[in-house]
Residue frames relative to the residue before (quaternion, step in Angstrom):
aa qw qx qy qz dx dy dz
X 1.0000 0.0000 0.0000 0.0000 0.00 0.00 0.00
X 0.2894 -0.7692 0.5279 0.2142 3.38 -0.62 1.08
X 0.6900 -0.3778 0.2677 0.5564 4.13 -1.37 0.13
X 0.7359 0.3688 -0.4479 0.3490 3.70 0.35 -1.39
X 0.5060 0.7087 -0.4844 0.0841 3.42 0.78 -0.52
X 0.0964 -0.7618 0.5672 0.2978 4.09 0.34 -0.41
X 0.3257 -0.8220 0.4126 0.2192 3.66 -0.77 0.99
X 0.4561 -0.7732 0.3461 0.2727 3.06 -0.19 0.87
X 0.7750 -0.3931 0.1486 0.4719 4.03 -1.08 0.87
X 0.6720 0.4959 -0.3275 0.4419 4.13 0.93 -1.32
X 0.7327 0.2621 -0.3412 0.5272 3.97 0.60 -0.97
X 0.6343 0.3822 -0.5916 0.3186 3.52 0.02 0.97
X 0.6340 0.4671 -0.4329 0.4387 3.18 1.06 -0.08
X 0.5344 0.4911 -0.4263 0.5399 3.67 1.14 -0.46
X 0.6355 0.4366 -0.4426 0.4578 4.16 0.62 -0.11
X 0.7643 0.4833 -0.2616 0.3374 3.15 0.67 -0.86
X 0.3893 0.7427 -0.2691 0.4737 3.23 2.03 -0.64
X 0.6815 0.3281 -0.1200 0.6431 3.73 0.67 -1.50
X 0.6611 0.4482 -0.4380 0.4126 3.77 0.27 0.36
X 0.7067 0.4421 -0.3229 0.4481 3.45 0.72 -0.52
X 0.5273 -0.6395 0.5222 0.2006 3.49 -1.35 -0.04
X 0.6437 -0.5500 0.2400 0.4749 3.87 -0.64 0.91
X 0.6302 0.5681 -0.3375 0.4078 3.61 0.88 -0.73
X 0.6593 0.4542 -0.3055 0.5155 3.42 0.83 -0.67
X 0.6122 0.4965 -0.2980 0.5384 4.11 0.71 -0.95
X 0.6954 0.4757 -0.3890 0.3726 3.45 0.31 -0.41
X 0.5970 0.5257 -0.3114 0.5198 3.37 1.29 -1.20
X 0.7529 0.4291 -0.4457 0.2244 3.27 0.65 -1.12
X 0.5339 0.7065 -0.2830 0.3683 3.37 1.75 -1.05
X 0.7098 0.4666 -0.3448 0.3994 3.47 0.93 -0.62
X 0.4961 0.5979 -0.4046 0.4824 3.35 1.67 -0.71
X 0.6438 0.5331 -0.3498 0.4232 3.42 0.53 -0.85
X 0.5138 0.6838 -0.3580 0.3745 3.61 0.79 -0.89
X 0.7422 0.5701 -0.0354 0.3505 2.52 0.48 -2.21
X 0.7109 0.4760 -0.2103 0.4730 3.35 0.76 -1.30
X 0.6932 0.5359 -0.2404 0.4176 3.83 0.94 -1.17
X 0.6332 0.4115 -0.4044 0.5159 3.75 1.65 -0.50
X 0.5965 0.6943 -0.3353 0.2229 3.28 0.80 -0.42
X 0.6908 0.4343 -0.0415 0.5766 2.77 1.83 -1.58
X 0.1782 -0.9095 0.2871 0.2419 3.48 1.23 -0.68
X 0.0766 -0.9693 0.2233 -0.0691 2.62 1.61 1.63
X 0.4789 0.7080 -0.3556 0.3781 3.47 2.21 -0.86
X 0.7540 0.3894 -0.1711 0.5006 3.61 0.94 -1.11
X 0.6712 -0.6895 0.2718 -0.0142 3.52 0.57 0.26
X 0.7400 0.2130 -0.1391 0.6226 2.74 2.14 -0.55
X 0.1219 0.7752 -0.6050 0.1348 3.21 -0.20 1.49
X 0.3265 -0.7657 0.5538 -0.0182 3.29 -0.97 1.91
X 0.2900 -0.7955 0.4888 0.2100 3.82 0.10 1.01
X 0.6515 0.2737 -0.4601 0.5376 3.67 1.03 0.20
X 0.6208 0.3657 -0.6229 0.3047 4.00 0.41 0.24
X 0.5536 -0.6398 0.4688 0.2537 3.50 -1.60 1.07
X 0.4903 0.6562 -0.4528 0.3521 3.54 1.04 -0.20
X 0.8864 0.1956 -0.0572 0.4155 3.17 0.22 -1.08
X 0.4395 0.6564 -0.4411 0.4259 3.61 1.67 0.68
X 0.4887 -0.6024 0.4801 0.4096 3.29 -0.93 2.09
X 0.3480 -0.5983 0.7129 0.1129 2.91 -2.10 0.31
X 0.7993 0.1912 -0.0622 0.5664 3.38 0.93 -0.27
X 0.3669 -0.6510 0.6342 0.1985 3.65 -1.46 0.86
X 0.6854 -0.2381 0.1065 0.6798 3.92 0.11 1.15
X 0.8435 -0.1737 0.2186 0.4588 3.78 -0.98 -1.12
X 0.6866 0.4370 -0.3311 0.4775 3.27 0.99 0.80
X 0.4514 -0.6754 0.4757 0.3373 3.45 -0.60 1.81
X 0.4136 -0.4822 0.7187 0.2826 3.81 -1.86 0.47
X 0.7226 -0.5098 0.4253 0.1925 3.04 -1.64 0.82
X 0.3730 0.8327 -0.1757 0.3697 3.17 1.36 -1.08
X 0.7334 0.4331 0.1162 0.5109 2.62 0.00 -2.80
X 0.7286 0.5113 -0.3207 0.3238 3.43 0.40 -0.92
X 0.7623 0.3308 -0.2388 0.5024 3.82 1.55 -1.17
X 0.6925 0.3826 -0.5335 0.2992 3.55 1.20 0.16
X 0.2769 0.7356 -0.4346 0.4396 3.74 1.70 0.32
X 0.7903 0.3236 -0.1890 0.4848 3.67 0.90 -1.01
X 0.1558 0.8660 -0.1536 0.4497 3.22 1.70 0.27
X 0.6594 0.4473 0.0564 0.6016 2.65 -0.19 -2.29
X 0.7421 0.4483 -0.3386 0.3656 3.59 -0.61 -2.17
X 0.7825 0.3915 -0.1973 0.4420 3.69 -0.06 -1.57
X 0.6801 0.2490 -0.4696 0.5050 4.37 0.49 -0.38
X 0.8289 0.2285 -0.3613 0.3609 3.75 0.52 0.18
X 0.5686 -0.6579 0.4379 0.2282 3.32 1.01 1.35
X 0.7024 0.2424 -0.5515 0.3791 3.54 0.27 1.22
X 0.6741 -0.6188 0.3510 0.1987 3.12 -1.83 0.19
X 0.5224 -0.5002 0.2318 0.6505 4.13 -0.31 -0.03
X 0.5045 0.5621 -0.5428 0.3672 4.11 0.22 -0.17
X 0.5936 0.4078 -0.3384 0.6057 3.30 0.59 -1.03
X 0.8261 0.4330 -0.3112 0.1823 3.86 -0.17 -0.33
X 0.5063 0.6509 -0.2067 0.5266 2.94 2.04 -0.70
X 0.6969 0.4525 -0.2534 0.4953 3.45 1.28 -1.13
X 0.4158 0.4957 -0.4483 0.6168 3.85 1.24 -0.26
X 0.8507 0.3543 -0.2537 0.2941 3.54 -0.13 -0.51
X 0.5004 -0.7547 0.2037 0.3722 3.11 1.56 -0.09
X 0.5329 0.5172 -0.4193 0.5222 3.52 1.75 0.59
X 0.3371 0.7643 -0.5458 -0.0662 3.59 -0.18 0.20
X 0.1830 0.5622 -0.5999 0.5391 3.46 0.88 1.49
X 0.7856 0.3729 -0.2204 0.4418 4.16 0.20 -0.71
X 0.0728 -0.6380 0.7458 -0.1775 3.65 0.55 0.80
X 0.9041 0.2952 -0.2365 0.1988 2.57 -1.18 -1.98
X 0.5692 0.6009 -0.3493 0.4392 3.70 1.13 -0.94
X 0.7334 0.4488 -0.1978 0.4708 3.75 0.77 -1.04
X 0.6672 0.4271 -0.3657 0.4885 3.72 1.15 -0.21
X 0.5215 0.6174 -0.3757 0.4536 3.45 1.54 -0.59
X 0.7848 0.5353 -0.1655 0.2651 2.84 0.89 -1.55
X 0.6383 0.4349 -0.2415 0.5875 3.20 1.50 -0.27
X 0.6411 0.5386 -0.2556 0.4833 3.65 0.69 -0.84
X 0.8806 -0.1215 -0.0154 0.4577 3.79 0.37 -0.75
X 0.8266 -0.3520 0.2203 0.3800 3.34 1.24 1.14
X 0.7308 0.5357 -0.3273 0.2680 3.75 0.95 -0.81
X 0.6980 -0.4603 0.3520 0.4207 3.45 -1.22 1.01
X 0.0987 -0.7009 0.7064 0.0003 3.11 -1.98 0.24
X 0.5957 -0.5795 0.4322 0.3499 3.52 -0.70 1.02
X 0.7485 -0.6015 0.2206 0.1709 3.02 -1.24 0.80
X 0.6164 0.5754 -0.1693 0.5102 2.82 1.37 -1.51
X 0.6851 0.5097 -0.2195 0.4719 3.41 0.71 -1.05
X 0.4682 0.6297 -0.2646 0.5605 3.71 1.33 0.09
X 0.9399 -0.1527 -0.1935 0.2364 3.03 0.67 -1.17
X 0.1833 0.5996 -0.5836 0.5160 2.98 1.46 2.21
X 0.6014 0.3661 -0.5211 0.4825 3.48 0.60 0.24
X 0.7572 0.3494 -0.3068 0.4587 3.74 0.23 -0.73
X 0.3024 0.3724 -0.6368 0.6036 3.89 0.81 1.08
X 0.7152 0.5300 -0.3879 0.2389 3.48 -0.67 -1.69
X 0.7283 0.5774 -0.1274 0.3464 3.26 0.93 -1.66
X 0.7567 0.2831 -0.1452 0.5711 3.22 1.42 -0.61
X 0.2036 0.6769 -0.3869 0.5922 3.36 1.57 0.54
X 0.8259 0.3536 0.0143 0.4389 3.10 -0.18 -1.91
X 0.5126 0.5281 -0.3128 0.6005 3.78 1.16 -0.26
X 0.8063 0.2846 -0.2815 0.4354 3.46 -0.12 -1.17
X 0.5708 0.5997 -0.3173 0.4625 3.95 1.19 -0.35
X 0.5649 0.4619 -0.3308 0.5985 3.37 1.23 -0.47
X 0.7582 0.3649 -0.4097 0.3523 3.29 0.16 -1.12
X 0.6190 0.4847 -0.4506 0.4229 3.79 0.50 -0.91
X 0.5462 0.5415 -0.4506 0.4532 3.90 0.68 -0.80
X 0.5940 0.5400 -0.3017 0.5143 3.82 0.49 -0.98
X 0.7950 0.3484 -0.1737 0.4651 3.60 0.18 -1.05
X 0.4785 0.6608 -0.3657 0.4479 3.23 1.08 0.18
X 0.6816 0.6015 -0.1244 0.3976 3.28 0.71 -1.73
């Protein structure tokens, strides 16, 4: 690639790739993981209006989105994020999950994506409740 050339978005990640150190690639790989069940990227057909498979998060940070139909959920079933963390199997991460909704702050990964099962769990239970009525 010559100077005028401007590289284009893939060889900077393949530079940046050979810049980092195993400790960093691994994280990044797991983000990737993480991100590809979310979206379900193996099968090919993500539909940006089905809620199932819409990311909930921007790496370790909930989308806004994600954040009012989470509060949603919290307020038609009258409980609070303790009660949600422990559905999710962290209930050591309150504080991380009230932060995390309240002013934006990251949250470990894993916990991302047992919340964004739960969430769509808890979506598709509403909806059939709805379709009941």
């Amino acid at each position: 690639m010559t100077r005028k050339e401007k590289a284009n978005r893939l060889d900077k990640l393949r530079k940046h790739w050979h810049r980092a150190n195993r400790q960093e690639r691994l994280e990044f790989l797991r983000e990737l993981e993480a991100l590809s069940d979310n979206l379900n990227l193996d099968a090919g057909n993500f539909v940006p209006g089905d809620r199932k498979r819409e990311p909930i998060a921007n790496g370790r940070y909930l989308l806004p989105s994600a954040v009012s139909r989470i509060e949603a959920i919290l307020r038609n079933r009258k409980i609070g994020p303790a009660e949600l963390v422990a559905e999710i199997g962290f209930p050591e991460d309150t504080m991380a999950m009230t932060k995390a909704l309240v002013r934006g702050r990251s949250l470990r990964l894993m916990m991302i994506s047992a919340l964004a099962n739960w969430l769509n769990d808890n979506e598709v239970a509403v909806h059939a409740i709805q379709h009941d009525d």
